[in-house]
N, C-alpha and C positions, 0 to 999 in steps of 0.2 A: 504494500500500500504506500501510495509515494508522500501523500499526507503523513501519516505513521512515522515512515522515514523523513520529511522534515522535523517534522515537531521535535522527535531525537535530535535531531543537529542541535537546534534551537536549547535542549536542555540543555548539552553537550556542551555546548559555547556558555551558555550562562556558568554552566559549573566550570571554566574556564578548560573544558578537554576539545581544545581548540583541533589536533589533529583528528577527533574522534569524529564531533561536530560536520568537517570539512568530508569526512568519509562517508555519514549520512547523506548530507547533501550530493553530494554526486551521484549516490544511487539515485536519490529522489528525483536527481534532473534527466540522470537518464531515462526516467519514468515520464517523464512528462511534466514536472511538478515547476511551474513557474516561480513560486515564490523560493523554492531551493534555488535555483540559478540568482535569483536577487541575492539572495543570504552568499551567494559566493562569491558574488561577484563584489559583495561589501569585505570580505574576507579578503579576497585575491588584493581591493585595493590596500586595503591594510596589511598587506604582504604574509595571510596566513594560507595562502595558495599557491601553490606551483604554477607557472606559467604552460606549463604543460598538463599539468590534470586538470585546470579550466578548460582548457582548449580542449580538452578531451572530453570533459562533461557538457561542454556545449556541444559538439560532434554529437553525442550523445542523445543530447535532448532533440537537435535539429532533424536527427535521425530517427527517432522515437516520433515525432509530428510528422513528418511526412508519411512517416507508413502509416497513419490514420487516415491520409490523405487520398484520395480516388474520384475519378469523373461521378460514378453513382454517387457518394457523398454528397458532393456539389451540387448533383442535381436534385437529391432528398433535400437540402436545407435551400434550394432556390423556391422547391416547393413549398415547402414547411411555410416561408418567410411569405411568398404569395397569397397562401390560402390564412395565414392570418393578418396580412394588411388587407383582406378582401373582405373579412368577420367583422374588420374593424371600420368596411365602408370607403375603404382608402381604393 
């Protein structure tokens, strides 16, 4: 659960287990979890992230979004969004 696994970073960082913290979040981004990429990307500026295991959980994350990604998708939520500004008279 990529929630699950933020929220541990988040404890992690408070209880100051700064490398442990940064190890959650990565999972988390790779999952999908946008506020983990935030939380790392405040980490990386504060220099508690490798230049390379950012780049690598954002690979991660960018990777993990696109495979959600697909023409049928696009065309579900072109629908979705039509048939409710249609309900809504628009």
């Amino acid at each position: 659960d990529p929630f699950a696994r933020s929220h541990l970073g988040c404890e992690e960082w408070s209880s100051v287990r700064t490398d442990r913290a940064v190890k959650h979040w990565i999972i988390a981004a790779k999952l999908q979890d946008e506020k983990a990429v935030g939380a790392l990307k405040e980490a990386y500026r504060e220099g508690c992230v490798r230049k390379e295991d950012f780049a690598s959980a954002l690979r991660g994350h960018q990777a993990a979004v696109d495979s959600t990604k697909s023409p049928q998708r696009d065309e579900a939520e072109a629908f979705m969004i039509h048939h409710k500004l249609r309900g809504l008279g628009v």
